[in-house]
C-alpha positions as CSV (number, residue, x, y, z in Angstrom):
1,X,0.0,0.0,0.0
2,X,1.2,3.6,-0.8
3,X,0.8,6.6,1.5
4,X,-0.4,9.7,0.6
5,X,0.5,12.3,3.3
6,X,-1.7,15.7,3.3
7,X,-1.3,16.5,6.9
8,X,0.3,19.4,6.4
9,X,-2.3,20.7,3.9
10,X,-4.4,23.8,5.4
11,X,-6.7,24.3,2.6
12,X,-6.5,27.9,0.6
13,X,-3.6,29.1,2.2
14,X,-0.2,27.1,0.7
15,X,-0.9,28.4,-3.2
16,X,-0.4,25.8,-5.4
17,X,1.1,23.1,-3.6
18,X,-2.6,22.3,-2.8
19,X,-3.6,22.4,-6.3
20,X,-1.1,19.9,-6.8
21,X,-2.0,17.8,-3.9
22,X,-5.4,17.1,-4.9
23,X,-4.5,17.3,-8.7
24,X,-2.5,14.2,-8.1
25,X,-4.7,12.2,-6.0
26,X,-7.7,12.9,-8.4
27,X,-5.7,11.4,-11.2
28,X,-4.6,8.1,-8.9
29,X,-7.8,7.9,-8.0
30,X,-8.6,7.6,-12.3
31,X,-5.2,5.7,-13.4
32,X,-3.9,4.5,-10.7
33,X,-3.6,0.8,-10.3
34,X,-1.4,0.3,-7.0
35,X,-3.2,0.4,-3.6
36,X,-3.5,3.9,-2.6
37,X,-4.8,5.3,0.7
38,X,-4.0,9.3,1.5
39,X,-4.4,10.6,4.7
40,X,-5.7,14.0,5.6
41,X,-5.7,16.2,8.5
42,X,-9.3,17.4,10.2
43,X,-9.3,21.0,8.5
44,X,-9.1,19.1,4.8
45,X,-11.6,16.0,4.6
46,X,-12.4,15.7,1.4
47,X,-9.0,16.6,0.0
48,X,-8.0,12.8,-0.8
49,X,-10.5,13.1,-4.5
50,X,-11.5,10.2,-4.9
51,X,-8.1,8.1,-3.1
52,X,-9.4,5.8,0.1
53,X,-9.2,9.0,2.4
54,X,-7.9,8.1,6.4
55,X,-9.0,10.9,8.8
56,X,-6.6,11.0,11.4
57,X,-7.5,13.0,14.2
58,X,-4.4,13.0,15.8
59,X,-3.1,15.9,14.2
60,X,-4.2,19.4,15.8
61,X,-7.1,21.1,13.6
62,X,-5.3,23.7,11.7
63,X,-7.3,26.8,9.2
64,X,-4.4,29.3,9.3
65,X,-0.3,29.4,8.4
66,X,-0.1,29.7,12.6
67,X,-1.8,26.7,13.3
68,X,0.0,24.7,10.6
69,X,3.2,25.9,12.3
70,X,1.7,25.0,15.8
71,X,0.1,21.5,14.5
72,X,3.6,20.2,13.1
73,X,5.0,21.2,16.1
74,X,3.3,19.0,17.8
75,X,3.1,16.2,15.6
76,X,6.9,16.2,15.1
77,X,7.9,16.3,19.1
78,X,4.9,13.4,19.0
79,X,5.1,11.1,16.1
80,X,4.1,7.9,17.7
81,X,0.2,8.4,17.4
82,X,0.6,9.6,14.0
83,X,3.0,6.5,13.0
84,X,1.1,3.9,14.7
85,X,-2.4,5.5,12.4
86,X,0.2,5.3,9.1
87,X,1.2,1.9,10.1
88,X,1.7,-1.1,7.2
89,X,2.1,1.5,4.3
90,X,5.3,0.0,2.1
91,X,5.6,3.6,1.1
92,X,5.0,6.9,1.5
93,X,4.7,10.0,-0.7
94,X,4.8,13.6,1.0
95,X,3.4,16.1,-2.0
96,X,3.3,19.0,0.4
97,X,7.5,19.2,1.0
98,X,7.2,18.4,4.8
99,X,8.1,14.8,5.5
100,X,5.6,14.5,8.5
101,X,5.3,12.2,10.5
102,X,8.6,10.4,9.7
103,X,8.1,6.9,9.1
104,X,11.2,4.6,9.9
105,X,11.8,1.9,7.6
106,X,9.4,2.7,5.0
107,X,10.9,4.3,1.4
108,X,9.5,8.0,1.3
109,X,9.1,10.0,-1.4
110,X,8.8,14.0,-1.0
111,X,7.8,16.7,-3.5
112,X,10.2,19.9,-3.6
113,X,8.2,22.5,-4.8
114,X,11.0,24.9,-5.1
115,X,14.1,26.6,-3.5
116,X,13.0,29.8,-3.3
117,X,14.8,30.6,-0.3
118,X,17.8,30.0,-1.4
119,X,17.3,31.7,-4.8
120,X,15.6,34.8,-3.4
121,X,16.8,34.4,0.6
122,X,15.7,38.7,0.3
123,X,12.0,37.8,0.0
124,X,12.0,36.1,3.3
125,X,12.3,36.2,7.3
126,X,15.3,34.3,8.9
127,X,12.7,32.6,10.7
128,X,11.3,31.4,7.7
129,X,14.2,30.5,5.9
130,X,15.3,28.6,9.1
131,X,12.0,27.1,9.1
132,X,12.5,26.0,5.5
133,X,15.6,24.2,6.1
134,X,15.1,22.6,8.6
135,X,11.3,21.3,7.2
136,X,12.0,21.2,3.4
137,X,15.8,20.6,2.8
138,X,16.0,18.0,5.6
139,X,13.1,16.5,4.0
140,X,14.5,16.0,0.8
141,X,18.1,15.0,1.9
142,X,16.5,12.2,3.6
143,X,14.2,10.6,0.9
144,X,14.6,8.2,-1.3
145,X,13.1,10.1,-4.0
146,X,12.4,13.5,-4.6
147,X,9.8,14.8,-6.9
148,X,10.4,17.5,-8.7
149,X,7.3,19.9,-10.9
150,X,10.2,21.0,-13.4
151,X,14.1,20.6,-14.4
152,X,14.3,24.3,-13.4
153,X,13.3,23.1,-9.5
154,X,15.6,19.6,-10.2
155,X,18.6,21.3,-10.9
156,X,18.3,23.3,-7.9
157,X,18.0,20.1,-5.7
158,X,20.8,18.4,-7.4
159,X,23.2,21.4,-7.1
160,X,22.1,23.5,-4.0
161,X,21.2,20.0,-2.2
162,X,23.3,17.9,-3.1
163,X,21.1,15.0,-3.7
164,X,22.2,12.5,-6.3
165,X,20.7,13.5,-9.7
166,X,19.5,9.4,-9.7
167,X,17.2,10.1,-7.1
168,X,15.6,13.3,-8.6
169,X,12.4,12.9,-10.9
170,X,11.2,16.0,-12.9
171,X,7.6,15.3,-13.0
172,X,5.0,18.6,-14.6
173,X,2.1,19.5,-12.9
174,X,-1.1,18.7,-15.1
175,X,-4.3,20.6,-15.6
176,X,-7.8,20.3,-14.7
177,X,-9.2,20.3,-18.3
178,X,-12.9,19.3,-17.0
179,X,-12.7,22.6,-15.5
180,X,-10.1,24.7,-17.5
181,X,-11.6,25.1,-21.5
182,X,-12.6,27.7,-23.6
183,X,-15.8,29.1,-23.1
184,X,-18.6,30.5,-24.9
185,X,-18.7,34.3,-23.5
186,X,-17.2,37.3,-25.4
187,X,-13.3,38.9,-24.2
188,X,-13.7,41.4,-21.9
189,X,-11.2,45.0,-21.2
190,X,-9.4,43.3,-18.6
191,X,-6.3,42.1,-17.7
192,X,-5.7,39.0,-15.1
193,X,-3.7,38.2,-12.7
194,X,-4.2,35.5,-10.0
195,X,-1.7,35.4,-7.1
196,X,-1.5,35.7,-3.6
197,X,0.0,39.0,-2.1
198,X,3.1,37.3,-1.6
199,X,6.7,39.1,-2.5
200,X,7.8,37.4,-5.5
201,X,4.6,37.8,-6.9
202,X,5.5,41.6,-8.3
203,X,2.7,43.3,-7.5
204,X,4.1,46.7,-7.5
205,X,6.1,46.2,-10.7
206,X,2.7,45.4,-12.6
207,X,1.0,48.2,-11.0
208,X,3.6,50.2,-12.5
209,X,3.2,48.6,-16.2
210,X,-0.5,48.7,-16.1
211,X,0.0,52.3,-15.2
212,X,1.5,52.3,-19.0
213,X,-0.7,50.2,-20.6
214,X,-3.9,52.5,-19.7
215,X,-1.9,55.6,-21.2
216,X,-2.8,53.0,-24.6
217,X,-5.8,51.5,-23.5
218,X,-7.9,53.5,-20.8
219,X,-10.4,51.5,-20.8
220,X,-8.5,48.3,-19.3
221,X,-9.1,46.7,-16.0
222,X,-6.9,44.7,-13.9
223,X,-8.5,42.3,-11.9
224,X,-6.1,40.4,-9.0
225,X,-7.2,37.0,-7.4
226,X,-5.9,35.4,-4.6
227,X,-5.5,35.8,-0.7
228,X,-3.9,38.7,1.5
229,X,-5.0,41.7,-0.9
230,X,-8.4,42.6,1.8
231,X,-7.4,46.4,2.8
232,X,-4.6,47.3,0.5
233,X,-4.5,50.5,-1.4
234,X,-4.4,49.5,-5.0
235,X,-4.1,52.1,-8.1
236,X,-7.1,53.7,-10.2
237,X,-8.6,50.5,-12.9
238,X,-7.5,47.6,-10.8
239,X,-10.2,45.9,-9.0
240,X,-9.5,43.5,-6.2
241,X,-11.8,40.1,-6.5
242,X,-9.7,38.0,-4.0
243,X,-10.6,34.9,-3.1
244,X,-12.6,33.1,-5.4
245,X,-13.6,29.6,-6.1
246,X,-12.0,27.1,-9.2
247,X,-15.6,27.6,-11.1
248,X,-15.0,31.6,-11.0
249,X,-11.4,31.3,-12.0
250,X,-12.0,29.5,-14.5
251,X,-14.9,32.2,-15.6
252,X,-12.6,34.8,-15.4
253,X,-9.7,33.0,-17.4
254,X,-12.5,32.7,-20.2
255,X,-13.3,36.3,-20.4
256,X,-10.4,38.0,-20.0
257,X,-8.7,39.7,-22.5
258,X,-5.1,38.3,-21.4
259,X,-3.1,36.9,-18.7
260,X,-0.6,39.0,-17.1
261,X,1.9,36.9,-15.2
262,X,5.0,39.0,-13.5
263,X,6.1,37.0,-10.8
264,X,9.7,36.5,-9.9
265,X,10.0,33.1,-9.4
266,X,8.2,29.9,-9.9
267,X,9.0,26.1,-9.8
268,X,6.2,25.7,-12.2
269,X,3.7,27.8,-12.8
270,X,0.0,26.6,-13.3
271,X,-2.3,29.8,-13.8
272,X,-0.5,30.5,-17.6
273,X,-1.6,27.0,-18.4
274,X,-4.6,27.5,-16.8
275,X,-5.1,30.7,-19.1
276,X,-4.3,29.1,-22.2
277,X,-6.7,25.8,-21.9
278,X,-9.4,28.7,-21.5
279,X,-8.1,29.7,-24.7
280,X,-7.1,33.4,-22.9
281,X,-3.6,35.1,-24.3
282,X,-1.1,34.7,-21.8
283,X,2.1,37.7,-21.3
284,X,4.5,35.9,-18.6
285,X,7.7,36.6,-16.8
286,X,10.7,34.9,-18.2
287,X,11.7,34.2,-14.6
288,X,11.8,30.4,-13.1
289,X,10.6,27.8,-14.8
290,X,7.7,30.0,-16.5
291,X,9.7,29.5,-19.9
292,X,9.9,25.7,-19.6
293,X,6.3,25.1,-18.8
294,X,5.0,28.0,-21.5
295,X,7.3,27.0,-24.0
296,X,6.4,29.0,-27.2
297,X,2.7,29.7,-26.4
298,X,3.4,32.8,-24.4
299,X,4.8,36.5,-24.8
300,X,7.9,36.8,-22.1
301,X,9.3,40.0,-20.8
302,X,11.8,40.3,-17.9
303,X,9.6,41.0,-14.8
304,X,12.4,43.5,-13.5
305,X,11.3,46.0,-16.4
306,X,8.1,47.4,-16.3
307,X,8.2,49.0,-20.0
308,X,9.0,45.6,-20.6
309,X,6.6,44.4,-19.3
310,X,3.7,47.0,-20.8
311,X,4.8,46.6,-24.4
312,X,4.9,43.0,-24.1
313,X,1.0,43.4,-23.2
314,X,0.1,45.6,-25.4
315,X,1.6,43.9,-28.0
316,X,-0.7,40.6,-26.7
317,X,-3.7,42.7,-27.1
318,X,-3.1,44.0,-29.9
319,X,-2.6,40.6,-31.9
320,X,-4.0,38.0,-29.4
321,X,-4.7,35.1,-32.1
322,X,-1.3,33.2,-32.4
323,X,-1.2,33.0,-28.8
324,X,-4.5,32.1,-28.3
325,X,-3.9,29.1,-30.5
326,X,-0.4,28.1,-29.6
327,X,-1.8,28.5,-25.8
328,X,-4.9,25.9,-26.6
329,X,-1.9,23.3,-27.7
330,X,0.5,23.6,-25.1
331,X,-2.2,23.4,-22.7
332,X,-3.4,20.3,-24.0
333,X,0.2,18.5,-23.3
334,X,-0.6,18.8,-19.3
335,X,-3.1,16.2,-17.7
336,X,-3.3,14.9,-14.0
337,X,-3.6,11.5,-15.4
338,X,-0.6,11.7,-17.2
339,X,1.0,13.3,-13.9
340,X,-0.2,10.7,-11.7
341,X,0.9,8.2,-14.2
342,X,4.4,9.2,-13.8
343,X,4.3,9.6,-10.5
344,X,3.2,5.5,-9.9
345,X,6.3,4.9,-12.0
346,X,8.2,6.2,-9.0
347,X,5.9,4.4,-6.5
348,X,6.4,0.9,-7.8
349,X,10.4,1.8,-8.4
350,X,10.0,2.1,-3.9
351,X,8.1,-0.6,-4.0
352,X,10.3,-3.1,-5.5
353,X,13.6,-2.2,-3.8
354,X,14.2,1.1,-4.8
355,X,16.3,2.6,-7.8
């Protein structure tokens, strides 16, 4: 039996490692043929889509980033309920980066979402850098395998890790195509960009862009998504919808008139994909592994440039067709079955001894 560990999951608040989560355990639970049971925490039943789903109570209830601290706290100084509910698995796969609770003796397999701490150590606290270390690098040091959502984050466990390039699988994210297509409603005059407030997002230096873009078009929108924007000043034309729900993203991918995506870093990227299965135009930051998972489909700019990053957009809107095509075919390419798929490769490779 395999393992799937989402106790460290707190459900709308760690970005797209959730999407990923439950991305993968919806496609096991369609192409999967080993014996899969995933175990959630209290605060995400349901999350398991579709897998056999074990509650396990023993871990404190957590909603916010605080409690999630607080709650593998606890379940780190005091593994032995949490082992003895996770007992029998022959092995284990932590999607969420945190290898929690530590099982002894059974092959684990942890998902590295990226090393943005190391590449951008000026976008965070030392206490969360410490935190990072010790919960994500000590993680994926002591694995047996480490999954990987693109060579861009791969390279970066190989080389700032040190973990032997053998034990490092690049495995893409997919896509949610049930939800994610074109629709039938006319584009709108508004940009897009989904993202939580965090630093490496870029906020400002898109604000600063868009500031250009209406001296063109004046009668643009920019409409942000995501957490952590409630009571923040924002500039005249950009409208804050926050959080919203899959169904409504998905709305909004269909109607607007392009994806603007600026951030600094990513390890893979989903929301351009995203864009482009709704058949919306996608301008993207050349930053990460944004290039790798776009390929051609996309317009890139250097998200340190913000006349850059205006032209590039304007030059989207103006001419939106080959990017609206090229977007509906690389899109295509990314399934969760195909994701899981891979993924049970590296399951049964633990299962029969490793390698």
């Amino acid at each position: 039996m395999v393992g799937i560990s989402l106790l460290t999951l707190v459900p709308g608040e760690v970005g797209g490692a959730e999407t990923y989560a439950r991305g993968l355990c919806r496609g096991l639970a369609r192409v999967g043929t080993l014996d899969y049971t995933a175990f959630t925490p209290p605060a995400a039943l349901g999350a398991a889509e579709g897998l056999r789903e074990v509650r396990v109570p023993e871990y404190r209830e957590a909603h916010t980033i605080p409690q999630r601290l607080l709650a593998m706290g606890l379940a780190a100084s005091r593994p032995g309920p949490l082992r003895r509910r996770m007992a029998g698995l022959e092995a284990v796969h932590y999607p969420l980066a945190i290898a929690l609770p530590q099982l002894p003796g059974t092959p684990t397999v942890v998902t590295i979402h990226d090393l943005q701490h190391l590449d951008h150590p000026e976008l965070f606290s030392r206490a969360e850098r410490l935190f990072r270390r010790a919960a994500h690098e000590r993680s994926a040091r002591r694995a047996e395998v480490v999954i990987a959502p693109s060579q861009f984050v791969r390279h970066s466990v190989v080389e700032r890790l040190g973990v032997p390039p053998e034990r490092v699988h690049a495995i893409a994210h997919g896509l949610d195509h049930d939800r994610f297509h074109r629709g039938h409603e006319p584009r709108e005059p508004f940009l897009l960009y989904p993202a939580r407030l965090w630093p490496h997002k870029n906020h400002t230096r898109l604000f600063d862009a868009f500031a250009l873009v209406r001296r063109e078009r004046p009668d643009l929108e920019l409409v942000l998504t995501g957490g952590g924007h409630d009571g923040r000043p924002v500039p005249e034309g950009v409208r804050v919808a926050g959080l919203v729900s899959a169904d409504d993203l998905a709305s909004l991918y269909q109607r607007a008139a392009c994806l603007v995506f600026p951030s600094l870093y990513e390890g893979f990227g989903l929301p351009p994909l995203e864009a482009m299965a709704c058949g919306c135009p996608v301008a993207c930051s050349s930053a990460g592994s944004l290039p790798e998972a776009c390929g051609d489909a996309a317009a890139f700019f250097d998200p340190l440039d913000a006349e850059e990053m205006a032209a590039v957009t304007l030059g989207v809107l103006e001419n939106p067709a080959p990017f609206v095509a090229a977007g509906l075919e690389r899109a295509a390419r990314f399934t969760w079955e195909a994701t899981a798929a891979a993924h049970e490769v590296v399951y049964r490779s633990q299962l029969e001894g490793g390698g």
